[in-house]
SEFIDO-51417 format. One record per residue (C-alpha): residue in one letter; z, y, x. Coordinates in steps of 0.02 Angstrom, whole numbers, padded with zeros to 5 digits, always signed. Layout:
<sites>
AZYX/...
</sites>
This chain:
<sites>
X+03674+04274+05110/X+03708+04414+04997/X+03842+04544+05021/X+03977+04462+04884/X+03948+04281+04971/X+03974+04371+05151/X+04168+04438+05067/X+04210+04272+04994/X+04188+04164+05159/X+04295+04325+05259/X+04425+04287+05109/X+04431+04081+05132/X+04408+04129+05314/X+04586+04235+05310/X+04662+04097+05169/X+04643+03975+05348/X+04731+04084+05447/X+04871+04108+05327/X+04894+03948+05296/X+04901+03897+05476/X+05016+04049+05504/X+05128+03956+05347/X+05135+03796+05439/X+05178+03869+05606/X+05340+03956+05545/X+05399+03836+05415/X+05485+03724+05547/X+05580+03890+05579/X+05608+03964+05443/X+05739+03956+05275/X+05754+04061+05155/X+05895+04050+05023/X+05858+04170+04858/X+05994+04238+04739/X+05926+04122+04621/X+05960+03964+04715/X+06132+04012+04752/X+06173+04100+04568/X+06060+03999+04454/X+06140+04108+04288/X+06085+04273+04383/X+06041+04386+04231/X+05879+04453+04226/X+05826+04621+04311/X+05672+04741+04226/X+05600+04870+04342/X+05526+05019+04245/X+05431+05158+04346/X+05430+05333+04249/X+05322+05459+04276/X+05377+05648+04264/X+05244+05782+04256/X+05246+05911+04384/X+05326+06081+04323/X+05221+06266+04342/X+05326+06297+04503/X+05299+06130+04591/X+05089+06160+04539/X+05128+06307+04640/X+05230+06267+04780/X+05090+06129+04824/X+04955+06220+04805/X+05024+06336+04933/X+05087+06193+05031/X+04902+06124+05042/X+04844+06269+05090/X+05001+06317+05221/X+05035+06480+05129/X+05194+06414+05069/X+05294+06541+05189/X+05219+06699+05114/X+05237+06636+04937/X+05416+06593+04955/X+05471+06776+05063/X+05365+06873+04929/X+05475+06792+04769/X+05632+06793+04876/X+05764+06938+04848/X+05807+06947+05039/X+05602+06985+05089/X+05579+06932+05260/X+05763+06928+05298/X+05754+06719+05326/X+05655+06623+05448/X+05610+06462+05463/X+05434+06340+05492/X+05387+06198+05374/X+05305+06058+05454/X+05264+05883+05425/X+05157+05910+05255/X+05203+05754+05155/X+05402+05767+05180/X+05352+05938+05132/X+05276+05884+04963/X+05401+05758+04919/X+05547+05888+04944/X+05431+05985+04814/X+05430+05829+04691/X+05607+05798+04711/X+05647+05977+04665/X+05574+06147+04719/X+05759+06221+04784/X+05754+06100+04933/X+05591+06227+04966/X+05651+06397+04908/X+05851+06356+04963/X+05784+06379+05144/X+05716+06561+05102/X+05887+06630+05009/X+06037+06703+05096/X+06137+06656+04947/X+06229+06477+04934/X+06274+06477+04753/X+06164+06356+04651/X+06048+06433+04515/X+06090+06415+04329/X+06072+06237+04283/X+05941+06291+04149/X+05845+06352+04279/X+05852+06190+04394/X+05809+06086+04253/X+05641+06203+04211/X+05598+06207+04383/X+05590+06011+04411/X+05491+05857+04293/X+05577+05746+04393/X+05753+05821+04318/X+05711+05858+04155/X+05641+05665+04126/X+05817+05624+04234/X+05907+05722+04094/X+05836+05627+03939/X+05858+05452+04006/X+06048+05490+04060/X+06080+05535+03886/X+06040+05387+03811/X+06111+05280+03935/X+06301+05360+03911/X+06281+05349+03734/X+06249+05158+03731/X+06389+05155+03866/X+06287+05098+04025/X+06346+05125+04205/X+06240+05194+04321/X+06177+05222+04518/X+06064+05338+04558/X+05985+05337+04727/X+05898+05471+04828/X+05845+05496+05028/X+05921+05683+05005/X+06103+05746+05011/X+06036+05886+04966/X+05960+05814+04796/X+06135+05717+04768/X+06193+05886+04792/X+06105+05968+04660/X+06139+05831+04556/X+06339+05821+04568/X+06313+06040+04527/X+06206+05992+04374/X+06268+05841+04305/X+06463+05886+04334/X+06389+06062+04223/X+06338+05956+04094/X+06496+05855+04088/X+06447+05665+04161/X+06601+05601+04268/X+06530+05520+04433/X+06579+05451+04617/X+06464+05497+04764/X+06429+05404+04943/X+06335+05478+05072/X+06338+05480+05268/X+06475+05599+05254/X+06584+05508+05158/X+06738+05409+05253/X+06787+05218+05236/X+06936+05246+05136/X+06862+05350+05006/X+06706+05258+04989/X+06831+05102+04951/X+06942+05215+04835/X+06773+05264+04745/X+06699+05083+04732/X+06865+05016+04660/X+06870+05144+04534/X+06684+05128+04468/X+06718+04947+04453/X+06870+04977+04354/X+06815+04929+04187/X+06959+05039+04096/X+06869+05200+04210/X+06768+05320+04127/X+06658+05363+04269/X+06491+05316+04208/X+06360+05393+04369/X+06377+05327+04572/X+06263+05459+04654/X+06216+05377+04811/X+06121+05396+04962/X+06004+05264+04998/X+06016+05230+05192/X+06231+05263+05181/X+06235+05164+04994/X+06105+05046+04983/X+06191+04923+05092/X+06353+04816+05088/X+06416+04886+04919/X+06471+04787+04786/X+06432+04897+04626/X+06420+04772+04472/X+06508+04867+04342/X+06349+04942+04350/X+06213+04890+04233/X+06084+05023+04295/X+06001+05076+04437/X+05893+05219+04464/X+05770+05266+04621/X+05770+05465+04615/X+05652+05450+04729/X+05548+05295+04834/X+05577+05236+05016/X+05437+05205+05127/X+05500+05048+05164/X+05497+04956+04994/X+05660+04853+05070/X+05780+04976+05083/X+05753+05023+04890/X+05777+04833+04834/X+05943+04826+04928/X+05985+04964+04834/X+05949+04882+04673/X+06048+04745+04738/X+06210+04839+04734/X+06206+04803+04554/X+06083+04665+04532/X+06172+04540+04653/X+06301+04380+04621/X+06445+04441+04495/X+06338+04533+04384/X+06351+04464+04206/X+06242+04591+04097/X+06019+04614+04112/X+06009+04734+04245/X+05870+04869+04218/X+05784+04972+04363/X+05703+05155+04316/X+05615+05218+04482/X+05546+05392+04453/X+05379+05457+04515/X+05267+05626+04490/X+05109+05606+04406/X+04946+05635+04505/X+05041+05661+04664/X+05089+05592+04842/X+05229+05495+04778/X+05102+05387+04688/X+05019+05355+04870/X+05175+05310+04942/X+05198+05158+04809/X+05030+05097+04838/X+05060+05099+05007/X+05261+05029+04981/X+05154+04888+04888/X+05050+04837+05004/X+05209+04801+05126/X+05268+04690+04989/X+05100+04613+04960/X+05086+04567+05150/X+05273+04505+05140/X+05229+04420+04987/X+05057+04322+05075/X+05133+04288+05236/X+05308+04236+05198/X+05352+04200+05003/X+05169+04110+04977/X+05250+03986+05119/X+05367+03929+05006/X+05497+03957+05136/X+05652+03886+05013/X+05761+03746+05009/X+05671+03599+04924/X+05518+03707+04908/X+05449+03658+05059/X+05276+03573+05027/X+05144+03619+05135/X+05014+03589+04984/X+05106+03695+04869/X+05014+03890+04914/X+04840+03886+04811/X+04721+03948+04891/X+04677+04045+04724/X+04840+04128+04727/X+04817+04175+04896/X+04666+04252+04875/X+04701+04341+04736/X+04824+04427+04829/X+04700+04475+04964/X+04584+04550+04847/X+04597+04747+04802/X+04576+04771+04644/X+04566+04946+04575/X+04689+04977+04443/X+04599+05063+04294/X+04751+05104+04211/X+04823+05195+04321/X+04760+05344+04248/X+04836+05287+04084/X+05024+05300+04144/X+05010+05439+04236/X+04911+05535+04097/X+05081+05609+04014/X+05263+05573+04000/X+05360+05446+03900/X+05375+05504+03708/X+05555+05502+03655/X+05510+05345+03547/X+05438+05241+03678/X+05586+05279+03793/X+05702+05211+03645/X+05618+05062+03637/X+05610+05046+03858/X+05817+05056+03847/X+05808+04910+03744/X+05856+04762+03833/X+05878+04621+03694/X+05735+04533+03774/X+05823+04528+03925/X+05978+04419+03846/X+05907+04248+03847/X+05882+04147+04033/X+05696+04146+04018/X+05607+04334+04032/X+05528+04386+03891/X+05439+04557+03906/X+05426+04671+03763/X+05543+04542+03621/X+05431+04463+03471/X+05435+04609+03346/X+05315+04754+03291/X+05399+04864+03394/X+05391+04774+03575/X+05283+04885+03711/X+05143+04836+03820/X+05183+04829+04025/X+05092+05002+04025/X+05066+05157+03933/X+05055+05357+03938/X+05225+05385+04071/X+05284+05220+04126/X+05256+05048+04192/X+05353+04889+04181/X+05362+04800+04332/X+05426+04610+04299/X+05451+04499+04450/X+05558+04342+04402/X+05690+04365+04550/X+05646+04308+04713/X+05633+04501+04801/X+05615+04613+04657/X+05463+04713+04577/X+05357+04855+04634/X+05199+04882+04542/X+05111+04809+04406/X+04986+04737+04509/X+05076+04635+04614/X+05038+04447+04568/X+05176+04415+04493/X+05127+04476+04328/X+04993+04340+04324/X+05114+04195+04377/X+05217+04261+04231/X+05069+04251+04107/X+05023+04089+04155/X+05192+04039+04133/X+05213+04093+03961/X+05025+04069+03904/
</sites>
């Protein structure tokens, strides 16, 4: 038997195992979706955006790869020598870089004033590409949440954003029960003119109600692909009335591109073992998983256009026509509307990520783009 035969009889071989796996823990198992319990949920869009890495983060990892970092940083800082400190762990390392390079440098200054905001926004894609989309959200008067991991990001944030004259609410770990409440009550006020809820995603991602908001954007990813869908379920959840759009922002051609392969295969094993059971109320037919679809979904595929959205970032027309979210109004998803001027699901700085509801969107490659097709074929 020749080598492609040997792959498709291991493939049918793990489709049995599945599928005996499905009928051992549906006796068990329930599992209720927004959409059976709100059946006029509006529709939710995730959009990743991909921010090109600045001359100081090329830098910074190039010394990080090759654990000169220290030297770099005490030769460029003011104070020589005069701080001390070790940088382990190599991938936090890198996505500190991609998040901003002063989480790096901060650590090798004696001074705690924050540079000019001019100079944060050179020194970081990831901000300037922040910058642009928050712009055209306020002026089309959409409420926001951004998410990060760091305090110290929502911290540089709050200095640069409060600079440039957004009004905002922040949660993080720090923040106390009463003033988180205050906070929550006044973003949700819809006479308020805060406009930005900087959270943290472990302290906000979880129990907050936040559907004033029509927005949501992932500063930067979770390993665990679940904690970042609760977090776009603070605004994407029952009560919301308007299309909810989700911009999660990456660096181009670096680690953070790993970690959402590897965030997506967690949801593709979630996605085989539990939501191709058909684990739902009145969904419950033992015959209903294909064994196409689950094979599909066991086969890697190679994405050749993934050098395509990572090859530059968004042009200011494309991003226009992203924000757009007419296509969004009626009940069934439509990607991209019916005119001239409707996108593809990729090109040069961004993906669109369109799962219809059950846990949310990750990358373009998860099946649920081809159940979509098919549907609307």
């Amino acid at each position: 038997m020749n080598e492609t035969g040997n792959e498709e009889t291991e493939d049918k071989k793990k489709v049995q195992v599945i599928s005996k796996l499905h009928a051992i823990l549906r006796p068990f198992l329930l599992r209720r979706l927004k959409e059976d319990v709100e059946k006029n949920l509006p529709s939710k869009k995730e959009i990743i955006l991909y921010a090109r890495m600045t001359e100081d983060q090329r830098k910074i990892q190039e010394h990080l790869l090759n654990k000169s970092l220290i030297t770099y940083l005490h030769a460029r800082s003011e104070y020589g020598k005069a701080m001390k400190t070790r940088l382990e762990n190599l991938m936090l390392q890198l996505r500190k870089n991609f998040n901003h390079p002063d989480l790096l440098q901060s650590q090798f200054e004696i001074s705690y004033h924050y540079p000019p905001v001019e100079k944060l926004m050179e020194q970081c894609g990831k901000f300037q590409l922040l910058d642009r989309l928050l712009k055209h959200l306020r002026a089309r008067n959409h409420k926001v949440l951004i998410f990060s991991q760091w305090t110290r990001v929502l911290d540089l944030l709050d200095y640069c954003l409060s600079e440039s004259g957004h009004d905002m609410c922040r949660i993080d770990g720090s923040v106390k029960l009463h003033d988180r409440q205050r906070q929550i009550k006044d973003f949700n006020d819809p006479n308020s003119n805060l406009h930005i809820f900087l959270l943290s995603t472990r302290a906000g991602g979880l129990g907050i109600n936040l559907t004033a908001a029509d927005t949501c954007i992932i500063y930067d990813s979770d390993w665990n692909p679940q904690m970042d869908l609760q977090a776009m379920d603070r605004c994407h959840r029952i009560g919301q009335t308007k299309p909810v759009h989700v911009y999660r922002l990456c660096t181009s051609h670096s680690a953070e591109c790993r970690m959402l392969k590897v965030a997506f295969d967690k949801l593709k094993l979630e996605r085989v073992v539990i939501e191709k059971g058909q684990f739902h109320q009145e969904r419950t037919n033992p015959g209903f998983s294909k064994e196409s679809e689950l094979l599909a979904l066991l086969q890697q595929e190679r994405d050749e256009e993934e050098e395509l959205v990572q090859s530059d970032e968004i042009s200011e027309s494309n991003l226009l026509k992203l924000l757009d979210r007419r296509d969004m109004i009626n009940d069934s998803l439509k990607v991209g509307g019916a005119g001239t001027d409707s996108l593809p699901l990729k090109g040069p700085g961004w993906e669109i990520v369109v799962r219809g509801g059950q846990v949310g969107g990750m990358l373009s490659s998860i099946e649920g783009y081809k159940e979509y097709d098919d549907k609307n074929l």
